[in-house]
C-alpha positions as CSV (number, residue, x, y, z in Angstrom):
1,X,6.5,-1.2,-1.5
2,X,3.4,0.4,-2.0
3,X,3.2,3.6,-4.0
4,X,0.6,6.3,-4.6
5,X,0.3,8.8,-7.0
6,X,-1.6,12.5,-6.7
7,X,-4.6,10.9,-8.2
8,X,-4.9,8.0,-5.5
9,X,-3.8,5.6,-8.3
10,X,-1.8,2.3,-5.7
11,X,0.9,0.6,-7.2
12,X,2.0,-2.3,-6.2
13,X,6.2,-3.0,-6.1
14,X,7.7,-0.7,-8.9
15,X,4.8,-2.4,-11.3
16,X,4.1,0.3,-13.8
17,X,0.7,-0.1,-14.0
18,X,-1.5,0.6,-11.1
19,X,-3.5,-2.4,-9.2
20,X,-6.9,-1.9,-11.1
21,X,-9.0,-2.5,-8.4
22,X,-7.5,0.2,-6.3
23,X,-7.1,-0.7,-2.4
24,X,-9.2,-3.7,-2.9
25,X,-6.6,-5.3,-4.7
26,X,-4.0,-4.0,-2.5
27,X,-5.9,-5.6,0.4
28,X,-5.9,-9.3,-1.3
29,X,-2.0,-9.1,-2.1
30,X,-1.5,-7.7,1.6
31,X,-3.4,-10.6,3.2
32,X,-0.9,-12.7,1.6
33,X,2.0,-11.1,2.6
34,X,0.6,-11.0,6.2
35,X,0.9,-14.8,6.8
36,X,4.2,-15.3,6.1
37,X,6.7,-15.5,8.4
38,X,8.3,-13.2,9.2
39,X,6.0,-10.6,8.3
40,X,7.4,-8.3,5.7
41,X,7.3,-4.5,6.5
42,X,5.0,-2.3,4.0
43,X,6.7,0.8,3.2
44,X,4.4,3.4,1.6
45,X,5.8,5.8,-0.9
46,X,3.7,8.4,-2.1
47,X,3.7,11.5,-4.4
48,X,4.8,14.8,-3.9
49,X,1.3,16.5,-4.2
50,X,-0.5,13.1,-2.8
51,X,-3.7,14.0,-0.4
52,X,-3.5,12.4,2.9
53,X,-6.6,10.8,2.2
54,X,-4.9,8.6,-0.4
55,X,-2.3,7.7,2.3
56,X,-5.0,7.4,5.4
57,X,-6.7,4.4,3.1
58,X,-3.6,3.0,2.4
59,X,-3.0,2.6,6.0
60,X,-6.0,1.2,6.7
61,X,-5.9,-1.3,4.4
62,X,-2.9,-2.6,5.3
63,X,-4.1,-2.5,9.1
64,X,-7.0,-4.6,7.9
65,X,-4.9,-6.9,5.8
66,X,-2.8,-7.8,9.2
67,X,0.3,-6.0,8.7
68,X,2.0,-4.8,11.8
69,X,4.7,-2.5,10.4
70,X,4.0,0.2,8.1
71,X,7.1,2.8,7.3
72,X,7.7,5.6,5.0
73,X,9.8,6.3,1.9
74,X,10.5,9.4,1.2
């Protein structure tokens, strides 16, 4: 699970901190999970008041990363 806040901060499963190296990071710990088999699903959960922009990156990076299935938590 991949969270966002309003200000864009990513959070990597439930951590409480966010990945300090913002969707860089995210893109190293998804190339990891992309190998394995079978591929996990990401699911994105973002903020109430998060800008799309935030959640467009996201995608992207997991799309470069390798990950075929992205869902939504709401």
């Amino acid at each position: 699970t991949v969270s966002i806040n309003k200000d864009g901060d990513v959070y990597w499963n439930g951590m409480m901190k966010p990945l300090p190296g913002g969707t860089e990071d995210l893109f190293d710990r998804l190339k990891v999970e992309a190998v394995k088999v079978p591929q996990p699903e990401v699911h994105i959960r973002g903020d109430q008041n998060v800008r799309y922009e935030f959640v467009g990156k996201t995608i992207l990076t997991a799309q470069r990363a390798g990950i075929a299935k992205v869902g939504f938590v709401i």
